[in-house]
C-alpha positions as CSV (number, residue, x, y, z in Angstrom):
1,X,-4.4,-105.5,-161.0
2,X,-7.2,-103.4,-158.9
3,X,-10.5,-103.9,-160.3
4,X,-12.0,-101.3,-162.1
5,X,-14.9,-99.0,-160.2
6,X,-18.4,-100.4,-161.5
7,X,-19.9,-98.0,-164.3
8,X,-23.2,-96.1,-163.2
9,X,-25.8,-99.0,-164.8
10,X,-23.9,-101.7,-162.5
11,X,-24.2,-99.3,-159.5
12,X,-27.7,-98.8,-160.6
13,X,-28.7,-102.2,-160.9
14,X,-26.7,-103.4,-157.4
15,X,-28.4,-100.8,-156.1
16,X,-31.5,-102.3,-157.2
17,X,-30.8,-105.2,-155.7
18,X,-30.0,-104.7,-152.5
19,X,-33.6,-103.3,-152.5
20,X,-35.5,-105.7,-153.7
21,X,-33.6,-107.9,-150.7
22,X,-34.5,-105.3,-147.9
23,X,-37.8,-105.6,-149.4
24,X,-37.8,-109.3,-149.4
25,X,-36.4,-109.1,-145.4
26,X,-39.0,-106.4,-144.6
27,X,-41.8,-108.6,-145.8
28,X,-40.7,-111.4,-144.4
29,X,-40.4,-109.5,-140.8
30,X,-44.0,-108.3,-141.7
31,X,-45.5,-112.0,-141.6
32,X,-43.7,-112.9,-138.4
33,X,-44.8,-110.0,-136.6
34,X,-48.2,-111.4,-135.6
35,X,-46.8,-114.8,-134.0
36,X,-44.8,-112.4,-132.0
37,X,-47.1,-109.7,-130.2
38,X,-50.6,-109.9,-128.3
39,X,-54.0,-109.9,-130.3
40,X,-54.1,-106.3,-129.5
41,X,-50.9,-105.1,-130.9
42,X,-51.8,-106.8,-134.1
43,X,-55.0,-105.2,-134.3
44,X,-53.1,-101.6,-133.8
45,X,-50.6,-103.2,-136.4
46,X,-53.7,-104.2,-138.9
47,X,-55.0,-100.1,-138.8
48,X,-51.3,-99.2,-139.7
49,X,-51.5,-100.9,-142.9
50,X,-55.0,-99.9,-143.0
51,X,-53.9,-96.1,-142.6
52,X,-51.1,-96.3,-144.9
53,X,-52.9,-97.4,-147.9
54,X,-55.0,-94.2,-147.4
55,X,-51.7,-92.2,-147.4
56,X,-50.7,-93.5,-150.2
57,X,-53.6,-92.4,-152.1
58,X,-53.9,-89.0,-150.7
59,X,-49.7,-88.6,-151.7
60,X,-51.0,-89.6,-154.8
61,X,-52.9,-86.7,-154.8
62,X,-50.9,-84.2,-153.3
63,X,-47.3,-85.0,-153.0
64,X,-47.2,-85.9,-156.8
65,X,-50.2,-84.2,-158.2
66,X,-49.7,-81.1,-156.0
67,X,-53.7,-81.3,-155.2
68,X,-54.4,-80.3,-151.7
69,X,-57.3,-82.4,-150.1
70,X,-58.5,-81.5,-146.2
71,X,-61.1,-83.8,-146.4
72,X,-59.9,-87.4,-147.8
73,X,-62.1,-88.5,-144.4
74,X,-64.8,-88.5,-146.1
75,X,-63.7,-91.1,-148.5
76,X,-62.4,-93.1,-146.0
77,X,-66.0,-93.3,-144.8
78,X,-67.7,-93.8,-147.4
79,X,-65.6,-97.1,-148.1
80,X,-66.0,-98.2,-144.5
81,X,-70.0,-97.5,-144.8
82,X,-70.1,-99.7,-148.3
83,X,-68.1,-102.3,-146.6
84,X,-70.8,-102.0,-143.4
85,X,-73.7,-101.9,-145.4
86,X,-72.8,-105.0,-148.0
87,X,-72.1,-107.3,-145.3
88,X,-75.2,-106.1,-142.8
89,X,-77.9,-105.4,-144.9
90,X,-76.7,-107.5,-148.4
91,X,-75.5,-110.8,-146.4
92,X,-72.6,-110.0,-148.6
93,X,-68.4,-111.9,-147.8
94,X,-66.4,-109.3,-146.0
95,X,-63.7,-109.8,-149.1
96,X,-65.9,-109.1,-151.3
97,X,-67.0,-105.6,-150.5
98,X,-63.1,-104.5,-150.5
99,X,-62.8,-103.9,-154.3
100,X,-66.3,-102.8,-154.2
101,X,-65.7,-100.1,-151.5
102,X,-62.9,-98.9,-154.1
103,X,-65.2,-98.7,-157.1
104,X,-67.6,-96.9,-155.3
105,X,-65.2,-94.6,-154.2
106,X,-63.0,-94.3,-157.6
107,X,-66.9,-92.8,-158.8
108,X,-67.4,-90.4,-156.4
109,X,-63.7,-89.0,-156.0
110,X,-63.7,-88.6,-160.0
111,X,-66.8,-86.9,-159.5
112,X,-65.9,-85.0,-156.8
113,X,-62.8,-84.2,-159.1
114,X,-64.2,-82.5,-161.8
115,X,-66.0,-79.6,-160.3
116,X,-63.0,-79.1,-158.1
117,X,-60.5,-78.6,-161.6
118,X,-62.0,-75.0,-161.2
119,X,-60.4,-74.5,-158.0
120,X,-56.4,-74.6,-156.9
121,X,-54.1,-74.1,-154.1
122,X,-56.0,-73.0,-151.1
123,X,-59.9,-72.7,-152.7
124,X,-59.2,-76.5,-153.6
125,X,-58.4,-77.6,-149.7
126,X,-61.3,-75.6,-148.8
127,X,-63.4,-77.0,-151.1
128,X,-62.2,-80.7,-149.8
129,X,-62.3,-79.5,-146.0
130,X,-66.4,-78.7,-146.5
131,X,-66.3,-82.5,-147.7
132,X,-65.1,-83.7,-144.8
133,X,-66.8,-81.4,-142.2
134,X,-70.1,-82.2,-144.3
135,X,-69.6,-86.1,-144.0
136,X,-70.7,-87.1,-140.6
137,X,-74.3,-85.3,-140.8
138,X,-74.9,-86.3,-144.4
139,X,-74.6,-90.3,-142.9
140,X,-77.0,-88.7,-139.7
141,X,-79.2,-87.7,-142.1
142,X,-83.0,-89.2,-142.1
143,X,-83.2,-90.3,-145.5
144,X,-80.1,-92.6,-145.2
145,X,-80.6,-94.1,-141.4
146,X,-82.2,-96.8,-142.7
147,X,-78.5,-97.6,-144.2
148,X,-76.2,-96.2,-142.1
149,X,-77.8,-96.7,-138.9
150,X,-78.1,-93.1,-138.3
151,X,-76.2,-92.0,-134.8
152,X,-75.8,-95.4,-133.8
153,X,-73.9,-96.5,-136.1
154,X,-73.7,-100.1,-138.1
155,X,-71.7,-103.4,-135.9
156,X,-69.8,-105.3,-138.1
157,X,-69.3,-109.2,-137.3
158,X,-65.5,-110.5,-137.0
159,X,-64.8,-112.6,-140.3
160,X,-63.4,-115.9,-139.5
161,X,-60.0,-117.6,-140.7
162,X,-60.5,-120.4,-143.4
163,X,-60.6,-123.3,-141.4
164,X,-57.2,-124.9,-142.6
165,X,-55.3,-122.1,-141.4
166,X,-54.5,-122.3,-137.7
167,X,-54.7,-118.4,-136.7
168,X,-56.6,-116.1,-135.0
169,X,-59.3,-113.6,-135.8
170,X,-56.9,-110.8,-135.3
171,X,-54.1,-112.3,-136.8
172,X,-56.0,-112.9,-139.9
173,X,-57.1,-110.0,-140.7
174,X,-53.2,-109.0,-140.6
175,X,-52.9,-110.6,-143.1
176,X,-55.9,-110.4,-145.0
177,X,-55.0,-106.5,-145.1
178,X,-51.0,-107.3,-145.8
179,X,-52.1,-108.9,-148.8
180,X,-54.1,-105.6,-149.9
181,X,-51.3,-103.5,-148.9
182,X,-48.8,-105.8,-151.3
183,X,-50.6,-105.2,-154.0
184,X,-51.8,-102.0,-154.1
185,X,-48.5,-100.8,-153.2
186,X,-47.2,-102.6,-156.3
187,X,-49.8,-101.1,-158.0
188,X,-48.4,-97.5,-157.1
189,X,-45.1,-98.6,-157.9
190,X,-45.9,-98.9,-161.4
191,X,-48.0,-96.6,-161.9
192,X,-45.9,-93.6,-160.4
193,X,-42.8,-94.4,-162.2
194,X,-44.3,-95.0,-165.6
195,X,-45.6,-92.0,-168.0
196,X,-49.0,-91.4,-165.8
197,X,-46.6,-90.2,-162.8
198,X,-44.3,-88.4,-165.1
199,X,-47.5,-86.5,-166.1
200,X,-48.7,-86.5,-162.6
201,X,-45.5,-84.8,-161.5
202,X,-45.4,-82.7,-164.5
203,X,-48.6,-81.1,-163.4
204,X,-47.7,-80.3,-160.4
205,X,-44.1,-78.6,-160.8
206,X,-44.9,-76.8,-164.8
207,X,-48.7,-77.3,-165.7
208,X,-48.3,-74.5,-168.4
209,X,-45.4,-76.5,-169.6
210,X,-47.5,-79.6,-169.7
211,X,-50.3,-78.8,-171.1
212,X,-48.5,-77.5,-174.1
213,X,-46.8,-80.5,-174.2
214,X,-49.8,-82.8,-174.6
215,X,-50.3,-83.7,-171.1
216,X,-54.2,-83.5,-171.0
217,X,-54.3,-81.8,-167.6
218,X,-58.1,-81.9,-166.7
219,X,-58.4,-85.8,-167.1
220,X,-55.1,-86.5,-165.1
221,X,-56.4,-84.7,-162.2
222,X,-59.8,-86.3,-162.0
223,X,-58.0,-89.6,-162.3
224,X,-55.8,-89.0,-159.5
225,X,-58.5,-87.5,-157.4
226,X,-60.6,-90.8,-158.4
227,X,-57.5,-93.4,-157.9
228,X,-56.5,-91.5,-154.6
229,X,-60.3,-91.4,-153.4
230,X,-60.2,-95.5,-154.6
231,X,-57.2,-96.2,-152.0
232,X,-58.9,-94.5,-149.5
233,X,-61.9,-96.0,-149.5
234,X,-59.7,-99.3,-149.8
235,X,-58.2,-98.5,-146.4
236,X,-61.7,-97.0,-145.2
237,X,-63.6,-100.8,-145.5
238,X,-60.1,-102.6,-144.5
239,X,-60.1,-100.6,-141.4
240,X,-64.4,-100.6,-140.7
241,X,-63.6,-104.4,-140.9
242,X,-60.8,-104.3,-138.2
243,X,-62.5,-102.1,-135.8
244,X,-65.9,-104.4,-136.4
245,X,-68.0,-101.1,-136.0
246,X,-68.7,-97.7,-138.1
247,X,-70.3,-94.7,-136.4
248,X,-70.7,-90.9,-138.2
249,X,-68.4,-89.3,-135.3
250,X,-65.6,-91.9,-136.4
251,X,-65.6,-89.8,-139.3
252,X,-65.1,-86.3,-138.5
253,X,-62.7,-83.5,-139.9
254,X,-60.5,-84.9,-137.2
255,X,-59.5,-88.1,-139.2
256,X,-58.9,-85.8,-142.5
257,X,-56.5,-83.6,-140.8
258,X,-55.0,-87.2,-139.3
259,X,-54.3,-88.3,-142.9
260,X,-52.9,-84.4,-143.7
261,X,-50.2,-85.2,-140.6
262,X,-49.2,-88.7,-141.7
263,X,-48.1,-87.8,-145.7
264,X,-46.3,-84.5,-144.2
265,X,-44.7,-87.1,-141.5
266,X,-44.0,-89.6,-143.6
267,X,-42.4,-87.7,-146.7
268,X,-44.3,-86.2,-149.5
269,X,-43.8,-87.7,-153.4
270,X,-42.8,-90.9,-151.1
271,X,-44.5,-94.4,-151.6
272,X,-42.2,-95.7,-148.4
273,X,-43.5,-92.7,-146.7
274,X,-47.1,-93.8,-146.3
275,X,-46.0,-96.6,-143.7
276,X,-43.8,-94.4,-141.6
277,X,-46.6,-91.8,-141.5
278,X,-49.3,-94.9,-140.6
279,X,-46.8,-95.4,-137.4
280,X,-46.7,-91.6,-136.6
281,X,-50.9,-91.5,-136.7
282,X,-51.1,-94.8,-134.8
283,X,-48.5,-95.0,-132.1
284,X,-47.5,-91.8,-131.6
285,X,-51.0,-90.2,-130.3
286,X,-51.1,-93.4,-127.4
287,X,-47.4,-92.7,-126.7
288,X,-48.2,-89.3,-126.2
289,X,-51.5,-90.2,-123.5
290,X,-49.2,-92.6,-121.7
291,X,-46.7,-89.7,-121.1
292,X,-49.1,-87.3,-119.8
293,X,-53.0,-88.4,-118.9
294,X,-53.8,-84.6,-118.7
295,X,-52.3,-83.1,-121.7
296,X,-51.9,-85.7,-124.3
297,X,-52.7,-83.7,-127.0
298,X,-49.7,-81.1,-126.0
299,X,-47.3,-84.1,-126.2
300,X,-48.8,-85.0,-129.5
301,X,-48.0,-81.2,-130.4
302,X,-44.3,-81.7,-129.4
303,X,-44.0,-85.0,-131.3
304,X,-45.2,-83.1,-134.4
305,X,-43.2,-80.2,-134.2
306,X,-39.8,-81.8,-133.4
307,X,-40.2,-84.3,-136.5
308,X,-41.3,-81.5,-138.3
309,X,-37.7,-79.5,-137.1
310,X,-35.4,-82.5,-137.1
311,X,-36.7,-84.1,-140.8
312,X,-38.4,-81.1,-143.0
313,X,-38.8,-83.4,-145.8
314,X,-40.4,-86.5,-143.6
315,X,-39.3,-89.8,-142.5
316,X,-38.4,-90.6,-145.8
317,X,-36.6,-88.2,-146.8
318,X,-34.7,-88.3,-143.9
319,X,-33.5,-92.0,-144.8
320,X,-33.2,-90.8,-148.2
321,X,-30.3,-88.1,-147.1
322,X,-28.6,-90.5,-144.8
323,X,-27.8,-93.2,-147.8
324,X,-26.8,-90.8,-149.8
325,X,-24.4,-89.4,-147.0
326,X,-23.4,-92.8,-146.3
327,X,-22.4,-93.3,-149.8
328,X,-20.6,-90.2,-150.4
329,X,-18.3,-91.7,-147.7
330,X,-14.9,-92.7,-148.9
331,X,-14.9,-96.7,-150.1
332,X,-18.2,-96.8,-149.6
């Protein structure tokens, strides 16, 4: 007798399954990578997972809450600056100042958030884009050199491996940041596909409809503006601590827009997305000076628009249409 075709919960949960392996196999790939490339290909590799958990929390934000923020740089610095600060002026363990950097940033984006729930659509990415343009003189300014260094910036020393683990600077701070990434990825997980991202979503596509449902609109938006400015500022000291240097003019309207590219890139609404759009915002701007030395930034241009022509709906929803092609496919 031919066996009977699996229902849609056994479909479901194989599905499930074979994702939790690629997972398990992409991981794994993830903590070989380091033995395999040069110091300086891991640091590149370090910012990528840096840049992605940054993504992630402005997708948060605008891919599932539908809030559009031009300025998420300035959250970025203000976790790299508390990261600086704690460990040059407080004496303080660079792991330490990691969840700090977050707090401190959860604060001031759920502050930042509740003024802005006057403002939508376009008046709201304004609003965000003056953040970000505002950022790098506010750290300039006179009354907070004494912190930030002013023009010049704050050096950060190069945390050292624990002593029973036989690997480099660079390659510890890989992993150092992979753990981060793990978990606050998790973190997302849960959180997106459990009733706060129903509600998330829900204010996005029908905030009429949600409201009168319950859904208290105003608190879920400075929650999300708080959680995404908390991820940010995650990436922002995980990546000051990589670099081993902070500056005002590494924080310019520049890096905002930067972020803006990699969610678009990546996919919106799309946790897998952040690390295909960390790629993009990493590799694809030194691809693009290797090509050409006198117009890089025109190759850079090219590179955006064709992803932009070939997948509309980013990287990941590019893979996303290809399975589901593939499995449309006769005895698939």
């Amino acid at each position: 007798m031919e066996a009977s075709a699996p229902t849609l919960s056994e479909a479901a949960q194989l599905r499930m399954r074979r994702n939790w392996i690629a997972l398990a196999v992409l991981l794994a790939l993830a903590c070989v990578l380091p033995f395999l490339v040069g110091n300086y290909r891991v640091f590149q590799l370090t910012l990528v997972l840096a840049y992605s958990i940054a993504l992630l929390g402005l997708n948060m934000l605008t891919g599932y809450n539908g809030q559009i923020s031009l300025g998420h740089g300035a959250f970025y610095a203000i976790g790299a600056y508390t990261a600086a600060i704690l460990m040059d002026k407080g004496g303080m363990p660079y792991w330490a100042t990691i969840p700090i950097a977050g707090v401190v940033c959860l604060v001031a984006g759920f502050l930042f958030g509740l003024p802005a729930l006057r403002l939508e659509g376009l008046y709201l990415a304004l609003a965000t884009f003056a953040l970000g343009v505002a950022m790098p003189q506010i750290l300039k300014h006179q009354s907070l050199e004494h912190w930030t260094g002013g023009v010049q910036g704050i050096v950060i020393i190069k945390p050292d491996p624990p002593a029973w683990l036989n690997v480099s600077q660079d390659q510890w701070l890989y992993f150092f940041t992979l753990a981060w990434v793990v978990l606050l990825f998790v973190l997302a997980w849960n959180l997106l596909r459990g009733r706060v991202g129903r509600a998330m979503v829900a204010i996005r596509d029908q905030p009429v409809a949600a409201q009168a449902m319950g859904v208290n609109t105003a608190l879920y938006k400075s929650l999300t503006f708080g959680v995404s400015a908390l991820y940010t500022g995650v990436a922002g000291a995980l990546g000051a601590i990589a670099v081993q240097f902070v500056a005002p003019d590494s924080f310019t309207i520049f890096l905002s827009i930067t972020l803006v590219v990699g969610v678009v890139i990546g996919g919106l609404a799309s946790i897998s997305g952040a690390i295909y759009g960390a790629l993009f915002i990493q590799f694809v701007p030194n691809l693009a000076d290797q090509i050409s030395k006198a117009a890089p930034w025109a190759i850079y241009g090219v590179f955006l628009l064709a992803f932009i022509y070939v997948m509309p709906t980013g990287v990941a929803g590019f893979i996303r249409m290809v399975r589901a092609r593939l499995r449309r496919r006769p005895g698939a």
